[in-house]
Steps between C-alpha positions, in 0.01 A plus 500: 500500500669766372872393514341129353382694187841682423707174506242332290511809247887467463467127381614450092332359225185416705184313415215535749256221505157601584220290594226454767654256730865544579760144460425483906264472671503660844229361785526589900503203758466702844748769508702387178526590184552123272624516143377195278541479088135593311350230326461529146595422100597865479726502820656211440573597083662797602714439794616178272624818221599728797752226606618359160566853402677571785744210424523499128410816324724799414483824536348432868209729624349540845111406578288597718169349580192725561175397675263442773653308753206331614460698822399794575696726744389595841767764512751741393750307695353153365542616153840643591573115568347359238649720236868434667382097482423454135777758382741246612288266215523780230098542558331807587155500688166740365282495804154447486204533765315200549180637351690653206598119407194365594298706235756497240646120541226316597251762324557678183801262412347159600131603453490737166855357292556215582168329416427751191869429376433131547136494285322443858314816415165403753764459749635864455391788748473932421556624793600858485685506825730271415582649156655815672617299753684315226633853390583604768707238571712501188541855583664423842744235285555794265559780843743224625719461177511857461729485797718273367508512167762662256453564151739224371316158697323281317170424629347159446155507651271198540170410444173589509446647866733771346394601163417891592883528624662539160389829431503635794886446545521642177323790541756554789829372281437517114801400457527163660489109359216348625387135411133347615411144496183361558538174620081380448313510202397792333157453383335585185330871388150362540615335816718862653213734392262368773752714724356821493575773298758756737643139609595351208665792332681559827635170542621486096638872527680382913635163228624701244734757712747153439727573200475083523170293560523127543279214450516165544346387202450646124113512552554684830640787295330513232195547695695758719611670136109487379359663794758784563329561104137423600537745793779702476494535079903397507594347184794285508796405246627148585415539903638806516248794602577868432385716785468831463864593701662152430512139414320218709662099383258201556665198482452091589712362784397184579641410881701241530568345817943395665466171276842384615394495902159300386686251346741397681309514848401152458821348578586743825531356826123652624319421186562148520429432813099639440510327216574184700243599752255539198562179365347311819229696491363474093546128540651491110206615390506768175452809662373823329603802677283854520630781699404848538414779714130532587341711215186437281692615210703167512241257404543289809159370523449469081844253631320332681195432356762334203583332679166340623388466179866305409418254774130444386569451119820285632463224747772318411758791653321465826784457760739526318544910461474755739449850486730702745387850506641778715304789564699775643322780734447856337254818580348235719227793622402572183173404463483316094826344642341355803224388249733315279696327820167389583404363156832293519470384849152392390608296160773325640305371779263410180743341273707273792130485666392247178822347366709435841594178597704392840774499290476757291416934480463606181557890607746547711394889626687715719509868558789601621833671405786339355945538518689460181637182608088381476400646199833401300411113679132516365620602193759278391273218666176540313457346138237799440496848579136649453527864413162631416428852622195702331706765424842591603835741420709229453514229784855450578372157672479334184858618374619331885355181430644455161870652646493231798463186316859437491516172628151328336303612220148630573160642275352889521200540412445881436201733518477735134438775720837499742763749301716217536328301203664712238768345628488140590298423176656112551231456834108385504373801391134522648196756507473535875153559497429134358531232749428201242865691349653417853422188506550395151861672596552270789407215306780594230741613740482162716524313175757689304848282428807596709713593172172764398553619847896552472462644136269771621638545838875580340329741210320701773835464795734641176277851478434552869902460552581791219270723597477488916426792718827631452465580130182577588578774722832585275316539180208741662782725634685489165216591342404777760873672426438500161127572494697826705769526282320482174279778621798750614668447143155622264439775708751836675322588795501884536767518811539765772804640344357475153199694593716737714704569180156558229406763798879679491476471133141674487558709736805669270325488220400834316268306197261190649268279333294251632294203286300338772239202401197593654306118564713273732740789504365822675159266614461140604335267293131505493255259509311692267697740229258794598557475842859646486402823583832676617483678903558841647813379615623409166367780303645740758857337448467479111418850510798621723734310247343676204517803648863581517628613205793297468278207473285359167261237630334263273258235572537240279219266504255284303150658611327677205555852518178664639532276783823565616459865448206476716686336791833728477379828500892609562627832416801477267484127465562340120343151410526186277142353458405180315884304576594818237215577227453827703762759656474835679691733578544712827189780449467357121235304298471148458702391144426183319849359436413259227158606275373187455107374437274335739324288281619204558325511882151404475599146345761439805178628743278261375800217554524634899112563516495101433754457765356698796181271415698215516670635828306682718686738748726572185435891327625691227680822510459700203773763439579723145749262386410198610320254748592298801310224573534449948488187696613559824117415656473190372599126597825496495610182268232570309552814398876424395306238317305737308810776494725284315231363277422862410839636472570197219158579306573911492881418400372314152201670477726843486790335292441717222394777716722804608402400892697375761379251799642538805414266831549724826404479843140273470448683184501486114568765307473569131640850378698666207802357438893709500298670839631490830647663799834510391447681173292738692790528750732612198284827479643624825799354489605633136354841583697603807805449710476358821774424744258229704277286388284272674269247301248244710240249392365159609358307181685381197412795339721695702803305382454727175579790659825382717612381175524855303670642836835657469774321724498743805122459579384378787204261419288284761338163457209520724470143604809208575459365153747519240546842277692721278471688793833602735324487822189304634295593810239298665166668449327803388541612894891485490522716203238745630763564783800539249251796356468631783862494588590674210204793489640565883846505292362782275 
């Protein structure tokens, strides 16, 4: 395995598809091992872009497939073959036991998302088990990239039996481009909270490790967008979320399917001979075609109960249409599926069971699989194509039966809830849920003139050709590389040899001083703002740096003055209190930089008394010289809602007061105006001379003080955002290790 993994690492410009069932399949018939292609929209839509890139793009890049190979190994030496089997394919196996896929396939995947994501929430199972077995099994896809995997791939990973595997690669490899797709509907906040708590959060924090998220649809991300703020209390600016160490993209894609092979299948050699064969067998009768995979989330039996209700309220069509419907086996032991084949077995006997003749079935049912040849037949054969899931991603089935009619023009008639509705506007457009809408749509369909047919046939062929499943998959990646690229240019990532250099640099120096931001800085973010109580560990390493002589440490922070005494009880330590209203130096007493009077506060307190009414979870912080109004425990949307309309009312009700509002970090704050942290700063900086200088902060505040900086400083952007700043690091914990880099440099 070992020798497989270094020729894989030395590959160029590689992207590594992952997903949860490899392109192949793999399946043992006595002692052999027998390759066959996986079935599948997904499958098929990328090998199509796989191959078309390989033959038209430029610059070229290698792939390599990652997934389960639908087998699980008996041993080393069986994996040994296996591995050396689907290299030769570009694809690279994650092995699974057989109980690990039971619980997390057929369980949490097809049990708990897939039903919840589709709206068939008293379908949807909590089983514990099979959460962590869901975990655990994106962890063993993360443990098996980590062997491969080099900081320059791209990662595209797919769908939602993977949605924890983001961030774990990326806790491994900040630095790589990763892409996620989710290829089924994501469901709405009212409809995702009914996962429960730990879940949820996990599976929007496992999404968001992508520095590109893709839907299908607009709705799908908007939802996606309002629960990562319902949950997770992200804001976002045009799709674009700002994490606390970087930027996440969310972004429509809708997937297109190889247009061009559709099309012209018709006329090849295989294609018309089952159309010929077909042709006997419908008698020249109009035929409406339904096919799917056994699911109850594709309306088959709503279908057919249309249909039923068509044939009562329209005797005059008897023998002379036919419904062909395909039903195509899938997670035949699970047990609603079973249900559902049963339900259909039961109403087609019901339906033929009243209307047949000798001469005539008016469902023609079988459930069985299908080649291209027979599909591309049925489609180009049948005047109607009945799409009408409950709820689905996309359906790439209706795209294929609008594609194949090349030779004779033919009527869709759409469910409103397939993705693909936003884009074939020109079909039936029906509420699935509404058989009288089915069979009104039949009706209409049967009856519609051929030139209506052509007219919306061509408007709905012209949009599927431009965008196909190769600018589908060529527009995601260009987004993901600039997504990436966008990212690298707002923000300098403190390097090795840049941090190697500040610690050379501090190490020679004889005169230090240090402005460190204490909230989001020196501590993490709280829930609560008196909750950041600073630790042992931290006080004992603040200390240490104060306590060389050579060094003048200053916390620079926007707690109120008592408080932040309180906490730091540090020898030999100056601070900034109140973003700059207050200043101390090293053993000295607190100054008031700017007299100013206070009587302005009790009117803005009754204003943010009426607000934390109006908000509960929301407090007020009262400080000397001024008041922050804090929001971080409330509803999310709401309480941007409420933030923005406050920040507007204090800005005109202060308009011809000397006051400043400032919008932080879920907070408001009104204080004195011409005060802040760079001003402050200037105290130090005017009153000494210092040979280093290292400045540090997290909130817009901050950028006050890297502003007033003279040119040599060093000065840190906690947080991948964009700064003033020359450096950014991660997170609080990656500068806490700088500080303690340089106090073992003292």
């Amino acid at each position: 395995m070992g020798g497989h993994i270094q020729n894989i690492k030395k590959l160029m410009n590689r992207l590594l598809i992952v997903s949860n069932r490899l392109a192949v399949n793999i399946s043992r018939q006595d002692t052999s091992l027998i390759l066959q292609p996986s079935a599948g929209g997904l499958v098929t839509g990328l090998q199509s872009f796989l191959k078309h890139h390989k033959k038209n793009s430029a610059p070229q890049f290698t792939h390599l497939w990652v997934g389960w190979p639908g087998i699980s190994a008996e041993s080393a030496t069986e994996q040994e073959t296996i591995e050396k089997k689907l290299l030769k394919l570009k694809q690279f196996p994650v092995f699974l036991s057989e109980s690990d896929m039971e619980s997390f396939y057929h369980g949490f995947c097809n049990k708990t998302i897939w039903p919840l994501f589709h709206y068939f929430t008293t379908y949807m199972q909590y089983n514990r088990d099979e959460w962590l077995t869901y975990k655990r099994v994106n962890r063993i896809f993360g443990d098996t990239l980590l062997n491969i995997i080099r900081e320059d791939d791209t990662l595209w990973i797919h769908d939602y039996h993977l949605m924890l595997l983001p961030q774990m690669v990326r806790e491994k490899f900040p630095g790589v481009r990763i892409g996620f797709f989710l290829h089924i509907p994501f469901p709405t906040f009212e409809v995702f909270r009914l996962l429960p708590r730990q879940w949820r959060q996990e599976i929007l924090t496992g999404m968001l490790g992508a520095d590109l998220i893709g839907f299908h649809t607009n709705d799908y991300t908007q939802y996606f967008l309002r629960c990562a703020q319902r949950i997770l209390g992200l804001e976002h600016d045009m799709g674009r979320l700002a994490l606390e160490e970087r930027h996440v993209k969310v972004d429509t894609f809708p997937m297109g399917i190889d247009y061009t092979s559709f099309h012209r299948a018709p006329n090849e050699k295989e294609t018309r001979r089952e159309r010929s064969e077909l042709k006997l067998e419908l008698k020249k009768r109009k035929t409406i075609l339904s096919i799917d995979r056994l699911d109850y989330s594709k309306g088959i039996i709503n279908r057919l109960e249309g249909f039923e209700l068509f044939l009562a309220q329209n005797p005059s069509w008897h023998e002379k249409v036919q419904l062909v419907m395909i039903v195509v086996p899938s997670r035949v032991g699970v047990m609603h599926y079973l249900k559902t084949k049963r339900q259909i077995d039961e109403l087609v006997g019901k339906i033929n069971g009243r209307y047949a003749t000798m001469t005539w079935t008016p469902v023609l049912y079988q459930f069985k699989f299908v080649t291209f040849a027979q599909l591309v037949a049925l489609y180009s054969l049948c005047e109607i194509g009945l799409v009408t899931p409950l709820r689905d991603g996309m359906n790439l089935i209706a795209k294929e039966y609008i594609a194949s009619k090349s030779r004779d023009p033919g009527v869709l008639i759409l469910s409103e809830k397939a993705g693909a509705a936003e884009e074939l506007s020109e079909a039936i457009v029906i509420n699935p849920y509404y058989t009288d809408e089915i069979a009104d749509a039949i009706l209409e369909a049967l009856e519609m003139p051929r030139d209506e047919q052509v007219k919306r046939l061509q408007a709905m062929q012209n949009r599927l050709r431009r965008y196909d499943v190769f600018r589908w998959a060529r527009d995601f990646m260009q987004q993901l590389q600039q997504a990436a690229d966008e990212h690298n240019r707002s923000v300098t990532r403190l390097t090795a040899p840049d941090r190697q250099k500040m610690i050379q640099s501090f190490r020679k120096a004889r005169r230090r001083l240090l402005l460190l931001d204490y909230d989001g800085t020196l501590v993490p973010i709280v829930k609560h703002y008196r909750d950041a109580v600073p630790g042992d560990d931290l006080l004992a390493l603040l200390g240490d740096l104060a306590g060389d002589a050579r060094n003048e440490l200053v916390i620079v922070t926007g707690r109120d003055r008592a408080t932040i005494r309180d906490w730091l009880r540090v020898e030999n330590c100056g601070f900034i209190a109140e973003h700059g209203a207050w200043i101390m130096g090293r053993g000295g007493e607190w100054q008031n930089l700017k007299p100013v009077s206070t009587g302005w506060k009790e009117q803005i307190l009754q204003i943010l008394e009426t607000y934390c009414d109006r908000l509960p979870g929301s407090c007020i912080e009262e400080k000397d010289f001024s008041l922050a109004w804090h929001f971080r425990n409330v509803e999310p949307e709401l309480g941007m809602l409420r933030a923005k309309e406050l920040t507007d009312y204090l800005i005109n009700f202060t308009a011809n007061k000397d006051l400043q509002i400032l919008q932080g970090k879920k907070v408001v704050e009104t204080r004195i105006s011409g005060i802040g942290k760079g001003m402050a700063a200037l105290h130090w900086l005017e009153a000494g001379e210092y040979d280093f200088i290292l400045a540090a902060g997290d909130d817009v505040t901050d950028e006050d003080l890297f502003r007033v900086l003279p040119e040599k400083s060093f000065s840190l952007k906690v947080g991948l955002t964009a700064s003033l700043a020359s450096f950014n690091v991660m997170n609080t914990k990656e500068f806490i290790k700088l500080l303690q880099s340089l106090s073992e440099a003292c």
